[in-house]
N, C-alpha and C positions, 0 to 999 in steps of 0.2 A: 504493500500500500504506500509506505512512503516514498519509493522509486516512481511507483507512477504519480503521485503526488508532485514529488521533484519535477519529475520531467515537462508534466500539463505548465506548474510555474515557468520551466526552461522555454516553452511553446509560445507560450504566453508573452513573456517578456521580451523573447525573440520581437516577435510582433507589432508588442506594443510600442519597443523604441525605433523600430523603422519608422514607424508611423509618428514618432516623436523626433526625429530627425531631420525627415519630410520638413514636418511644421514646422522645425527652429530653423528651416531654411528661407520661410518665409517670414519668421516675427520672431521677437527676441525669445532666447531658449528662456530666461524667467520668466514670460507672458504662459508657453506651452504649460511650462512645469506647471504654472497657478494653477491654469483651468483645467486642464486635465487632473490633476488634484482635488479638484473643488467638483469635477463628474465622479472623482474614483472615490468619495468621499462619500458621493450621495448611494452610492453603488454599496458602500460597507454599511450604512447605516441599516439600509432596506437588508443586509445579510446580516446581522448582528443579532439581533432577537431570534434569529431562525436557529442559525447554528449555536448559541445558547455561553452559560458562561457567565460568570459575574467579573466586573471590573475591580481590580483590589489596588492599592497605591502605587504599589512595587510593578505593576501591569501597564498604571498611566506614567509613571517614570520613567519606567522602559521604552514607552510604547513615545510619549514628548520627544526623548532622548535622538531615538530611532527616528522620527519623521525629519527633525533636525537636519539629522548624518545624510538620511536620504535624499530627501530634497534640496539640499546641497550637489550631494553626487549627481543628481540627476540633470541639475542644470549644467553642472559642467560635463554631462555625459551627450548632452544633447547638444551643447554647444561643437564639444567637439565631432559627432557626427553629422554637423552641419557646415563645418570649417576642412574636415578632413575623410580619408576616403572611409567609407561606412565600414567594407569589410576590413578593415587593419582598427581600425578607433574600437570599435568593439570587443575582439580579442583581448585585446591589451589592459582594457577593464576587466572582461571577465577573469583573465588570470588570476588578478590583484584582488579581485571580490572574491574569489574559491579559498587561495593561499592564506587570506587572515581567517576564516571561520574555520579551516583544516589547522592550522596552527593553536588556533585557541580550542578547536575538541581536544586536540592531540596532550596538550597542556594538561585539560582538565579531565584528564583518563578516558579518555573517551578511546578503545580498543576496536577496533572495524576489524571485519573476518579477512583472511588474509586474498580472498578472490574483490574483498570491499577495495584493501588499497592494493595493488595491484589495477585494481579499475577506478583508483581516485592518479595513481601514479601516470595510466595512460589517459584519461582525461585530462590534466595537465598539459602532456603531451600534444595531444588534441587541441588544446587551444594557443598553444605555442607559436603551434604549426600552422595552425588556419589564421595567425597574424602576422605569417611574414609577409612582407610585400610583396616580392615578386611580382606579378604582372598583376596585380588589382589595382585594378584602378578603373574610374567612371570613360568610358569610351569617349573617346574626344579629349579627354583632357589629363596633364602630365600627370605621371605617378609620385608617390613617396611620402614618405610623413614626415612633416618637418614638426621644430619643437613645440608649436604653440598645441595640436592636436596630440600630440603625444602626451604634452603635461597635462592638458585636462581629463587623457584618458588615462591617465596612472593618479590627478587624484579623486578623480570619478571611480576608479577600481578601490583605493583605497578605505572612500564614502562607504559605498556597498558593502563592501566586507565586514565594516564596523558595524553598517546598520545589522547587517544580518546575526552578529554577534551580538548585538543591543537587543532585539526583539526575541531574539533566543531565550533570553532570560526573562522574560515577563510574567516566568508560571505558569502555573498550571490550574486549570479549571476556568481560564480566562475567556474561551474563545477567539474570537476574532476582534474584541475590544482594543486590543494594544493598536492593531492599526489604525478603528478608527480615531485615538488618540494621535498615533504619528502621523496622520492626515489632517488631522487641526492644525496640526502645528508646524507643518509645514505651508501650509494654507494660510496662514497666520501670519509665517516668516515671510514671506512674500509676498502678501498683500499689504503691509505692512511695509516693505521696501520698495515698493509704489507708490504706495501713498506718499515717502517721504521724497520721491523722487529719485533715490540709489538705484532703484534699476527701472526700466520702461516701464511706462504706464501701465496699468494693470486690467483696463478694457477690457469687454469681451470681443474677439474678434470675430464681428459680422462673418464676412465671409472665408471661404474657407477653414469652417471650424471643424471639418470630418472629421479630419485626422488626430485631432485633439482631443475630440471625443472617444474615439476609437483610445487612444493612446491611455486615454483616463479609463476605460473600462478595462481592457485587458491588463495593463498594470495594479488593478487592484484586484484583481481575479486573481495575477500572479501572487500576489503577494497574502492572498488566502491559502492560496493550496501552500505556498510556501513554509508557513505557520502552522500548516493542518499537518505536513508531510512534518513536523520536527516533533509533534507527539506520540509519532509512528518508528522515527529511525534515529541515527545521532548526525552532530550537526555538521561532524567532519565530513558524513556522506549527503545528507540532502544538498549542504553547499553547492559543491561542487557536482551533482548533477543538475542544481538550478545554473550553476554555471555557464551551462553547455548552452545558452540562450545566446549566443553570437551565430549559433549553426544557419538557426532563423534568421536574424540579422542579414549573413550574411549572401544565403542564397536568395530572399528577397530582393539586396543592392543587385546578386548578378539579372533577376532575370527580368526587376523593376525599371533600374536605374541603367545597367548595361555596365556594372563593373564586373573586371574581367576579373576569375580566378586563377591564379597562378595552381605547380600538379603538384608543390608544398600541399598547399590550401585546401585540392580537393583529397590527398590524403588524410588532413586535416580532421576532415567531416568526415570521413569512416573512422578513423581513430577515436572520435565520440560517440559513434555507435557501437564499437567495439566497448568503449570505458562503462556507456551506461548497460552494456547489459551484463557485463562482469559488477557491475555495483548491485543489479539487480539482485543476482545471485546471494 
């Protein structure tokens, strides 16, 4: 249960930052972040009664703390798949968001079966590999990652990683509460830095809202099952097969946008099919 759990969130995410990408191409990535936050917000509240759960301190702590971390990473995740090539900016996060929650189970004794890491050591792997450059790049125009997309997607990976280790800990019997807490408050943080003027206006943008909307539902889908899949498994392994949510990423940029995959890269995405079904195990 929590491998398919894992995975639906890896789907999920995959998805929903394409489509968050998209839109920071057209409006500032703190505009996306709000509203898509302020849909994925309305999306947890209507799921929160259902799936059941009392909020307790130590849950809404968690859960502030986390929406924080995330909505941070998120803006500068989107920033940089809006500045730089979609299939390399993503990798490079996800490494960075798998490596701190596998660090921190690994800390906190958290022992995976030995088929677990062994398919936590080739997912890894897998995502290494599906961000070298080589030939990705958006048709038409030059390759490579220069620093400015690079930095935001290593501390966009870094965000991630933390949030996922923040919400980890929220406890038990909470349900899906923590998030709608880390959705206030990241809701908060940047409506809030609108208002004062630190980042772009905070609008709703008329046209062109699909993909925001889109982005705000499946990001909080994600981010269910991601929390549902850590009451079922440990966190060193849901991690990092939420991880694997560049695979998404990235075959959408090839066959949406026209970015070409290098034969790294398309080893890449078998090597995460290889990882998650040795995690399965």
């Amino acid at each position: 249960m929590a491998a398919l759990l894992a995975l639906s969130a890896a789907m999920a995410y995959g998805v929903g930052d394409f489509l968050g990408g998209v839109a920071a191409r057209r409006r500032p990535a703190t505009v996306v972040v709000l509203w898509s936050h302020v849909v994925g917000l309305g999306l947890l509240l209507a799921l929160a009664p259902v799936v059941g759960g009392e909020l307790s301190t130590r849950a809404a702590v968690a859960g502030g703390l986390a929406g924080l971390l995330g909505g941070c990473g998120v803006a500068l995740f989107y920033k940089g798949l809006s500045v730089g090539t979609m299939s390399v900016v993503a990798p490079i996060a996800a490494l960075l968001s798998a490596a701190v929650p596998v660090a921190a189970g690994l800390v906190a004794g958290e022992r995976p079966t030995a088929a677990a890491l062994v398919g936590i050591a080739v997912a890894l792997a897998a995502i290494v590999a599906v961000s070298r450059e080589g030939g990705a790049r958006r048709a038409g125009t030059p390759g490579g990652l220069h620093w400015q997309p690079l930095a935001l997607a290593v501390g966009a990976g870094l965000a991630f990683g933390l949030y996922f280790v923040t919400i980890g800990h929220a406890g038990d019997g909470v349900g899906i509460w923590p998030l709608v807490c880390a959705r206030v408050a990241s809701v908060s943080l940047f409506a809030a830095l609108g208002a004062i003027r630190l980042t772009a206006p905070a609008g709703w943008p008329a046209e062109g809202a699909g993909p925001i909307i889109g982005c705000g539902l499946l990001d909080a889908g994600a981010n269910v099952c991601f929390l549902l899949a850590l009451d079922h498994g440990l966190m060193s392994v849901v991690a990092v097969l939420t991880a694997l949510y560049p695979a998404g990423t990235v075959l959408l940029a090839r066959y949406v946008l026209g970015e070409q995959l290098s034969p790294v890269q398309r080893a890449g995405l078998g090597l995460a099919a290889v990882a998650a079904v040795l995690i399965a195990l």
